[in-house]
N, C-alpha and C positions, 0 to 999 in steps of 0.2 A: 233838185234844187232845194235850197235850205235860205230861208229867209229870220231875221230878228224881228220882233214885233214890241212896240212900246203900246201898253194898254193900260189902261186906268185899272189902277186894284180892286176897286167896288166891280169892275164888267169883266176880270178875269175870270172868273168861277161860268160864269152865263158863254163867254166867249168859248171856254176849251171844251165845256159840254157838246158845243153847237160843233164848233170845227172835228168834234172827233165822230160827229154825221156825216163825215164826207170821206166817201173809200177812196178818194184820191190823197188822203192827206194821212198820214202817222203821226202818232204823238209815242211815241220812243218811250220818256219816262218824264213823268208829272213831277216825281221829288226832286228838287233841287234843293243840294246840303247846304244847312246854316252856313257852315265856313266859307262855302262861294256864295252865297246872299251874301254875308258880311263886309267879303274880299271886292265883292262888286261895290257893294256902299263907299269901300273907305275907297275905293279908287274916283268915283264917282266926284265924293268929297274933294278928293287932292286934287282933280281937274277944275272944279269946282271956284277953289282956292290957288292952283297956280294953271293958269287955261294955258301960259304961255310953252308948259311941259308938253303940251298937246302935239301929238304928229298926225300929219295929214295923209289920210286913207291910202286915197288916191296918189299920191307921192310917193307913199312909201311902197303901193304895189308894183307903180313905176319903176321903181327901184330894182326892185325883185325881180319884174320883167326882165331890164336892162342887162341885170347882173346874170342871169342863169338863160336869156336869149328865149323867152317863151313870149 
């Protein structure tokens, strides 16, 4: 299972130390490139500025369900 995690930037450093104590858990790879930081921000931003572009998670997995019968 693969989970997203929002965490304060001051407790990330403290946090991935800690989670990488637990042999259940991997951390794959620490670098994440500028360009996806960046491409995350500006999206971030545009939702930010038009929310109404926003599509619903759940809705649109519906979707997919629906469409392909899983």
């Amino acid at each position: 299972m693969k989970i997203t995690l929002d965490i304060q930037e001051s407790r990330f450093k403290t946090f991935l130390e800690f989670i990488k104590t637990l042999d259940y858990v991997s951390v794959p790879n620490e670098d994440i490139p500028q360009w996806q930081m960046d491409e995350v921000e500006r999206r971030i931003q545009d939702l930010k500025q038009y929310p109404e572009k926003a599509i619903d998670f759940d809705l649109t997995i519906n979707d997919v369900e629906a469409k392909y019968g899983l």
